[in-house]
C-alpha positions in Angstrom: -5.0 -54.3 -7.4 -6.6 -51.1 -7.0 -7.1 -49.4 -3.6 -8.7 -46.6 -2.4 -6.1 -44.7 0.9 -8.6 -44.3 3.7 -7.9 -41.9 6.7 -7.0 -44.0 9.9 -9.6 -45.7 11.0 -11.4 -45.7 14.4 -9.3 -48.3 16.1 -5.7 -46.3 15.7 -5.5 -44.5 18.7 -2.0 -44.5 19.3 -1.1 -46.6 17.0 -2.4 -49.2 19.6 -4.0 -51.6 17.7 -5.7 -55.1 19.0 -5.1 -58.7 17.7 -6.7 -61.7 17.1 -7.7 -64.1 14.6 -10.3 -67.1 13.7 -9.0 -70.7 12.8 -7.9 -72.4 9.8 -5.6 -74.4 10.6 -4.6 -76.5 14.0 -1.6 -78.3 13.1 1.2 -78.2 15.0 4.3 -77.1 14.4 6.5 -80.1 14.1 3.9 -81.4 11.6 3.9 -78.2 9.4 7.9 -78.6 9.4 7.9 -81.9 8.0 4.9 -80.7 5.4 7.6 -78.0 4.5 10.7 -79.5 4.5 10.6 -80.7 0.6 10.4 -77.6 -0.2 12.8 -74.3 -0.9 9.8 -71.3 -0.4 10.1 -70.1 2.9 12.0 -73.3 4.8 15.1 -72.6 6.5 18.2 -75.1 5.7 17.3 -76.5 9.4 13.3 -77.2 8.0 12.1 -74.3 9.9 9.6 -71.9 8.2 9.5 -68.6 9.0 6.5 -65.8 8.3 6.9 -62.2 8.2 4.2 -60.6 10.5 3.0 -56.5 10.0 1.7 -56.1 13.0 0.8 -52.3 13.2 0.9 -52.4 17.0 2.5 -50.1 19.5 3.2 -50.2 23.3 1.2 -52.3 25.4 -0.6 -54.2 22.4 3.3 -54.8 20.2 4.3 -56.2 23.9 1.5 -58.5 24.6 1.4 -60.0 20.7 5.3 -60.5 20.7 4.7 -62.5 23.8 2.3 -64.4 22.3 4.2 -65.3 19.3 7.0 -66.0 21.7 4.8 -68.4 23.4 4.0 -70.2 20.1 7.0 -70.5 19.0 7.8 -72.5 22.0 5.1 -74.8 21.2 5.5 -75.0 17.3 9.3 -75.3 16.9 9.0 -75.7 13.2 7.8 -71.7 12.3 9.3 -69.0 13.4 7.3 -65.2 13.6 9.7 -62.3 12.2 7.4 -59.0 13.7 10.1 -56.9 12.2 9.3 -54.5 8.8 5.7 -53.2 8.0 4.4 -49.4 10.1 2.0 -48.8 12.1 -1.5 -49.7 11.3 -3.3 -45.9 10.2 -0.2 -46.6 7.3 -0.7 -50.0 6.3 -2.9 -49.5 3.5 -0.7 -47.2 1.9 2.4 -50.3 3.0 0.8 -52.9 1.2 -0.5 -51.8 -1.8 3.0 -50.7 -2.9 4.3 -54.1 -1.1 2.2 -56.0 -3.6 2.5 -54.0 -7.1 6.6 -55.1 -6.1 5.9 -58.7 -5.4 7.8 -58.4 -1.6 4.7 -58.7 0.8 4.4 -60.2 4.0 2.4 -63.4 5.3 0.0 -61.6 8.0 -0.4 -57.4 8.4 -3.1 -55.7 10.0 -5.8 -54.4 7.8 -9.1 -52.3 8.7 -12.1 -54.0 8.1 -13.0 -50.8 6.1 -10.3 -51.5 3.9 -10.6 -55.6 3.5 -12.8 -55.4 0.6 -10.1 -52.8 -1.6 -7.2 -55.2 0.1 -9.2 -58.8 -1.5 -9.3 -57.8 -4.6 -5.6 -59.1 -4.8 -5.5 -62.6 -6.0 -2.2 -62.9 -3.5 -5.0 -62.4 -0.7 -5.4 -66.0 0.8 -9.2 -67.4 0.6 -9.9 -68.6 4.1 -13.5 -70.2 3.6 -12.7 -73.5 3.8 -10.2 -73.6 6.4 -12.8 -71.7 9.0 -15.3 -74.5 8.6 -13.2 -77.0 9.9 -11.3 -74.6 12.7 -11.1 -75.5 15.9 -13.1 -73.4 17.2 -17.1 -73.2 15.4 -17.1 -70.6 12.9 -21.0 -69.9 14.2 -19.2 -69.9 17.8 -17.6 -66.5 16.9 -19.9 -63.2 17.5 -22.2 -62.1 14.2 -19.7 -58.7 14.0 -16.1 -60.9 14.0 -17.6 -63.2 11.0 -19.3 -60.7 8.7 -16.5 -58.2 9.3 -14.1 -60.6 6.9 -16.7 -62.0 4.7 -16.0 -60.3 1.1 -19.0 -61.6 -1.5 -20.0 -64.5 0.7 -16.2 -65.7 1.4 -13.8 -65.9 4.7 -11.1 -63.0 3.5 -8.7 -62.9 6.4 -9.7 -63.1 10.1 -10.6 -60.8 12.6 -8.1 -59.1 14.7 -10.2 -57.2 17.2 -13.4 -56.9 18.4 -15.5 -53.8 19.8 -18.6 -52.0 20.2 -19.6 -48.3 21.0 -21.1 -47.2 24.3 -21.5 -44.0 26.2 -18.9 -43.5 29.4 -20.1 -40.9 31.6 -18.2 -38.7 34.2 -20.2 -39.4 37.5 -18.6 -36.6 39.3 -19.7 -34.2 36.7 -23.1 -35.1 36.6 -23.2 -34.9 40.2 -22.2 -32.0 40.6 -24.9 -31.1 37.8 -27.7 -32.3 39.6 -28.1 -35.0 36.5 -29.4 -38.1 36.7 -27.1 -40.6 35.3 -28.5 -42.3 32.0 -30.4 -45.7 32.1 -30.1 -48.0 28.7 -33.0 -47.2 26.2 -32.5 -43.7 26.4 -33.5 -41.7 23.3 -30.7 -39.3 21.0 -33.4 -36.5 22.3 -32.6 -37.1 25.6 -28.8 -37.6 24.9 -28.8 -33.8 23.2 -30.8 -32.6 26.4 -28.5 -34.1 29.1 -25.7 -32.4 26.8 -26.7 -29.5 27.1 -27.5 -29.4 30.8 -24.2 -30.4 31.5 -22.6 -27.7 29.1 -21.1 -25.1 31.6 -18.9 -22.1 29.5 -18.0 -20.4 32.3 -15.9 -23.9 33.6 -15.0 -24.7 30.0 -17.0 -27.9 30.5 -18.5 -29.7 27.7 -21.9 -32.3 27.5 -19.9 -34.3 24.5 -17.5 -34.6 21.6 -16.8 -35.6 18.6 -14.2 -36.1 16.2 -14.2 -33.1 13.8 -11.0 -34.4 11.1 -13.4 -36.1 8.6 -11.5 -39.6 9.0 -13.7 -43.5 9.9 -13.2 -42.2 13.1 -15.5 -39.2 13.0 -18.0 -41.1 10.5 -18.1 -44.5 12.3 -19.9 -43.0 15.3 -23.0 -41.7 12.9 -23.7 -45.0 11.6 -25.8 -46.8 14.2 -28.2 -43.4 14.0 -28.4 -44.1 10.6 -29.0 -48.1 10.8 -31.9 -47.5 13.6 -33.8 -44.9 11.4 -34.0 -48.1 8.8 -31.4 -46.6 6.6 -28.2 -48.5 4.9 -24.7 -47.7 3.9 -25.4 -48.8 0.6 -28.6 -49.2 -0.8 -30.2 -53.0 -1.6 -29.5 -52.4 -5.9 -25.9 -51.7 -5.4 -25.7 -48.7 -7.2 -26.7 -45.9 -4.6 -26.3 -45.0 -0.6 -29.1 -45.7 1.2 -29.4 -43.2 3.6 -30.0 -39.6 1.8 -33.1 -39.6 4.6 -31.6 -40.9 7.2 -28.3 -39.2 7.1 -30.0 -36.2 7.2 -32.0 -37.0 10.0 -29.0 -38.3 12.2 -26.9 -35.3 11.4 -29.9 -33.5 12.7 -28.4 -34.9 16.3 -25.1 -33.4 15.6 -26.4 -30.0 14.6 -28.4 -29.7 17.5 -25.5 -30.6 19.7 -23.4 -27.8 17.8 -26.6 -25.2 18.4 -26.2 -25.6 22.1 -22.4 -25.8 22.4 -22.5 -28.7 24.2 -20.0 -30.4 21.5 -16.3 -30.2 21.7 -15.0 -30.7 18.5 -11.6 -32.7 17.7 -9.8 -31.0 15.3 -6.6 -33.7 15.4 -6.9 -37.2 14.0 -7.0 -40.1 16.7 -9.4 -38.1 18.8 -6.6 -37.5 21.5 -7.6 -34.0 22.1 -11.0 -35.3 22.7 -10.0 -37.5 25.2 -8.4 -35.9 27.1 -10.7 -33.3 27.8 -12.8 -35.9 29.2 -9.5 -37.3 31.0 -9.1 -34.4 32.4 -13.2 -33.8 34.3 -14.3 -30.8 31.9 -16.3 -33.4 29.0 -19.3 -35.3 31.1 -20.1 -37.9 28.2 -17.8 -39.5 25.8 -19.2 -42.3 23.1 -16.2 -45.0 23.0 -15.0 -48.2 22.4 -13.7 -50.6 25.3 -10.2 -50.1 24.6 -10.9 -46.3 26.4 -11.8 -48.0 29.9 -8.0 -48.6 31.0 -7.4 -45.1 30.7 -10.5 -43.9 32.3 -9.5 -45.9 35.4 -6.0 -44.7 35.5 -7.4 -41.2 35.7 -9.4 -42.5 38.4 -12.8 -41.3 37.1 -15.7 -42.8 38.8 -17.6 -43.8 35.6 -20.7 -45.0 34.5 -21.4 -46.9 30.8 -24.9 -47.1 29.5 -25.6 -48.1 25.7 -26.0 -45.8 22.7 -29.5 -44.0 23.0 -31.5 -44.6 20.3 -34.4 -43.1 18.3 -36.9 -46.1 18.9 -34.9 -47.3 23.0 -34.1 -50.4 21.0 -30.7 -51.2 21.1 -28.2 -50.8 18.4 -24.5 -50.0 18.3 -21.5 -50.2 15.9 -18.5 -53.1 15.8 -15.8 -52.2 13.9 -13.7 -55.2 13.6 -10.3 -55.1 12.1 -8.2 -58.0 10.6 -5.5 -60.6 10.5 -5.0 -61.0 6.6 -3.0 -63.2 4.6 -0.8 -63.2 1.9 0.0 -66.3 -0.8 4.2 -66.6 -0.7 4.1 -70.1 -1.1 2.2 -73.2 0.6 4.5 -73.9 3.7 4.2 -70.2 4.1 0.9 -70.3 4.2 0.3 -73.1 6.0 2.5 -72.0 8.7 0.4 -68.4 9.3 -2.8 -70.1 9.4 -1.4 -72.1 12.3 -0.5 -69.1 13.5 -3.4 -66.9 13.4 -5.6 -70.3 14.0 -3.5 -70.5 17.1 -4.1 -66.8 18.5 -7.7 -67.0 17.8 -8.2 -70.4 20.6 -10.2 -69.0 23.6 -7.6 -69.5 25.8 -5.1 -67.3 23.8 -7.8 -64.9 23.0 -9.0 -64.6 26.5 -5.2 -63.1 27.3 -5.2 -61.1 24.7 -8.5 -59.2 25.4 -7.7 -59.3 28.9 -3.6 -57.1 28.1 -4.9 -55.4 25.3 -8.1 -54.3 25.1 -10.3 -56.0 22.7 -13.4 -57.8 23.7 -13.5 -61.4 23.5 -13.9 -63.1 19.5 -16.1 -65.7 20.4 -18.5 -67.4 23.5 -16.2 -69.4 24.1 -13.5 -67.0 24.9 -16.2 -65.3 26.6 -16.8 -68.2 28.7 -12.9 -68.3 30.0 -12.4 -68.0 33.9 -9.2 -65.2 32.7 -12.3 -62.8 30.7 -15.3 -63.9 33.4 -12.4 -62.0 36.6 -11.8 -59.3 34.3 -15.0 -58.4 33.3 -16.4 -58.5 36.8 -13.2 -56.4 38.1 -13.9 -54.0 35.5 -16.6 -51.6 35.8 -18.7 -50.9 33.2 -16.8 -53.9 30.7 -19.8 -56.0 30.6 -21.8 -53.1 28.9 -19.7 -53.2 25.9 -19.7 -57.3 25.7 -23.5 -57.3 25.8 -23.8 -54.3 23.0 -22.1 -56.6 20.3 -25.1 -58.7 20.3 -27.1 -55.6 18.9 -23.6 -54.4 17.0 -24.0 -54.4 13.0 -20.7 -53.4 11.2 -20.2 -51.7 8.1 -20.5 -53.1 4.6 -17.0 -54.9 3.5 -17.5 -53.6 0.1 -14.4 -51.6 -2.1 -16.6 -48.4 -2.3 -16.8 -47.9 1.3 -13.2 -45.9 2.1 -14.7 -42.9 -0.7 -18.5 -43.2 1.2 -16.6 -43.2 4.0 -14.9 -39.8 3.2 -17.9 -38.2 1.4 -19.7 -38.9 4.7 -16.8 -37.5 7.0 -16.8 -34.4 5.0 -20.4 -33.8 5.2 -20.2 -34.3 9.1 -17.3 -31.9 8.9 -19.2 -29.3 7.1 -22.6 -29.9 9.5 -19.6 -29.5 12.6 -18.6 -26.9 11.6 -21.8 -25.1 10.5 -21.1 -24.2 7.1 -23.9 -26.6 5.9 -27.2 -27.7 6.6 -27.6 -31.5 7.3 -29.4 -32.2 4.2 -27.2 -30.1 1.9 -24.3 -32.1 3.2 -25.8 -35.2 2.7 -26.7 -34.6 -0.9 -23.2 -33.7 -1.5 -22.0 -36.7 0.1 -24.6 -38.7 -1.6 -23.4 -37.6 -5.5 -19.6 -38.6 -4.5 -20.8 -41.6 -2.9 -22.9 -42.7 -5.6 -20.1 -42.3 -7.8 -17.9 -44.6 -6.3 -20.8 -47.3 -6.5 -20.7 -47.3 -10.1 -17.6 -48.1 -10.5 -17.1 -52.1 -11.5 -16.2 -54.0 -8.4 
């Protein structure tokens, strides 16, 4: 298998990583016992099958999953989940392509959506297609982002450990004290650059905004929805080209502008920590985030207010960055027994807990629909915002070139950050490395 590294992707803050799953399997665990008890791969001498588990997960997120699989193991006596070995997700690329040139891999890790596609190409990758059809839970049931974010060439590839979308917190206090009107949703980028810039104060060392300025998924993510309303694509419709030299352009046009005024702090440290903390700490007004930011935010005890992504045309239009729960072929009792597993986290009433300890936003209406989610979301300001953007979320293409667009793209942003290039310069260097990548056999 050949893989291409990627930089840590947007959802590594921390280390702190969400999981989930979608269905395949609902047998028990007795039942999967006695499926595996004829045979040697993976079944303990008392019939008991046990999967290895890199999870990639840190603090509160490694404490509420090893509860979980606690839990299940309580209810499915016949598997046991070893949560030992593997590193923390921003590594796990790196983990398992050396894991499976030796042969010694594990049954589940944690893999970014961005890096699914170069992950599949392993035939040791388990094909989950048929297994989601007959799931528990309707595979149609689960939000658009959750399914296409594991579908590799029209196939189920491993199944989705998180779900998110982008929205704009804003500091209340500041723009009080700024005489600025809080945004309303269908606000325009224009008007986004404008209110930046209005609450830019030097003097105070106050910022409008920031934005990640290392070059990794988690500076380029944040560009993509720009991009997509503008009519433009990651990758163009033939295959063999990006399809957003225009639109890049134009979108970068955003970040420039924001650099012009000074309104942007820039990150220079990957996982955006600097970045946060400035707006942690009252002297950044507006800060463009994921849901997994709001626990924070209320700890600080920031009054806040979320309003969507502007938008060039006020339609809305946001970015999901799923991650995954993939799986790995070492033998059928094995296997059976981490698609009960994963099938098992991925039942609304398991995901419901999950997104309620740890962050992510809930995989499917039904988990949506859970009294557990319905409490938190109305106790948590601002939540409801982010659940209702993943109905306008896209997510990008699970395709093996993406990690190289991916950094092509984050060094233009870089360069336009940074001022050393114009927006369409930087895109037309992005655009020859990108293109590059795409014609290399898949």
């Amino acid at each position: 298998m050949t893989a291409v590294p990627e930089a840590p992707g947007p959802l590594s803050r921390r280390g702190v990583l969400r999981a989930g799953g979608v269905g395949a399997l609902a047998a028990a665990g007795g039942a999967l016992s006695g499926c595996a008890a004829g045979t040697a791969d993976g079944v303990g001498s008392d019939g008991r099958v046990t999967i290895q588990m890199w999870h990639g997960q840190t603090d509160t997120a490694a404490k509420v999953l090893k509860s979980l699989a606690a839990e299940f193991e309580r209810t499915h006596p016949g598997i046991r989940v070893d949560m030992g070995g593997g590193v923390l997700a921003d590594a796990m690329l790196q983990k398992i392509t050396a894991a499976l040139a030796s042969g010694a891999y594990p049954d589940i890790a944690y893999v970014f959506g961005s890096d699914l596609a170069s992950v599949a190409r392993s035939p040791q990758v388990v094909d989950l297609t048929e297994q989601v059809r007959r799931g528990p839970t309707p595979w149609r049931n689960y939000h658009a982002p959750a399914r296409d974010a594991v579908t590799v060439n029209g196939r189920v590839r491993a199944v989705p450990a998180l779900l998110d979308a982008l929205a704009v917190v804003c500091n209340k206090k500041v723009f009080a004290e700024a005489g600025v009107d809080l945004p309303e949703a269908g606000w325009t980028w224009r008007e986004f650059t404008d209110t930046a810039r209005r609450l830019t104060d030097a003097a105070a060392g106050r910022f409008g905004t920031g934005w990640p300025g290392t070059g990794d998924e988690d500076t380029v993510w944040r560009l993509w929805p720009l991009v997509w309303d503008l009519g433009g694509d990651v990758i163009a419709e033939d295959g063999r080209s990006i399809g957003f030299e225009k639109q890049g352009a134009r979108a970068l046009e955003v970040v420039q502008d924001l650099v012009r005024d000074k309104s942007l702090y820039i990150d220079p440290k990957p996982g955006s920590e600097q970045l946060y903390q400035v707006f942690l700490s009252g002297r950044m007004a507006m800060v463009p985030t994921a849901p997994w930011q709001l626990p924070d935010i209320q700890q600080a005890e920031i009054d806040y207010h979320v309003v969507p992504l502007p938008s060039f045309s006020r339609r809305p239009i946001t970015i999901s960055g799923p991650d995954t729960w993939t799986l790995f072929d070492n033998g059928g009792a094995r296997v059976e027994a981490a698609r009960a597993f994963v099938t098992w986290l991925t039942q609304p009433a398991q995901d419901s807990r999950w997104d309620v300890e740890a962050g992510s936003l809930p995989l499917s209406r039904r988990s949506e629909d859970r009294p557990a989610w319905r409490e938190h979301s109305t106790r948590t300001p601002g939540l409801s915002v982010f659940t209702e953007a993943v109905t306008s979320a896209r997510v990008r293409p699970v395709h093996p070139a993406y990690p190289r667009i991916s950094r092509a793209l984050g060094q233009a942003i870089v360069a336009v950050l940074l001022g050393r290039e114009s927006p369409a310069d930087a895109v037309r260097r992005c655009a020859e490395e990108s293109n590059a990548a795409l014609l290399i056999p898949r």
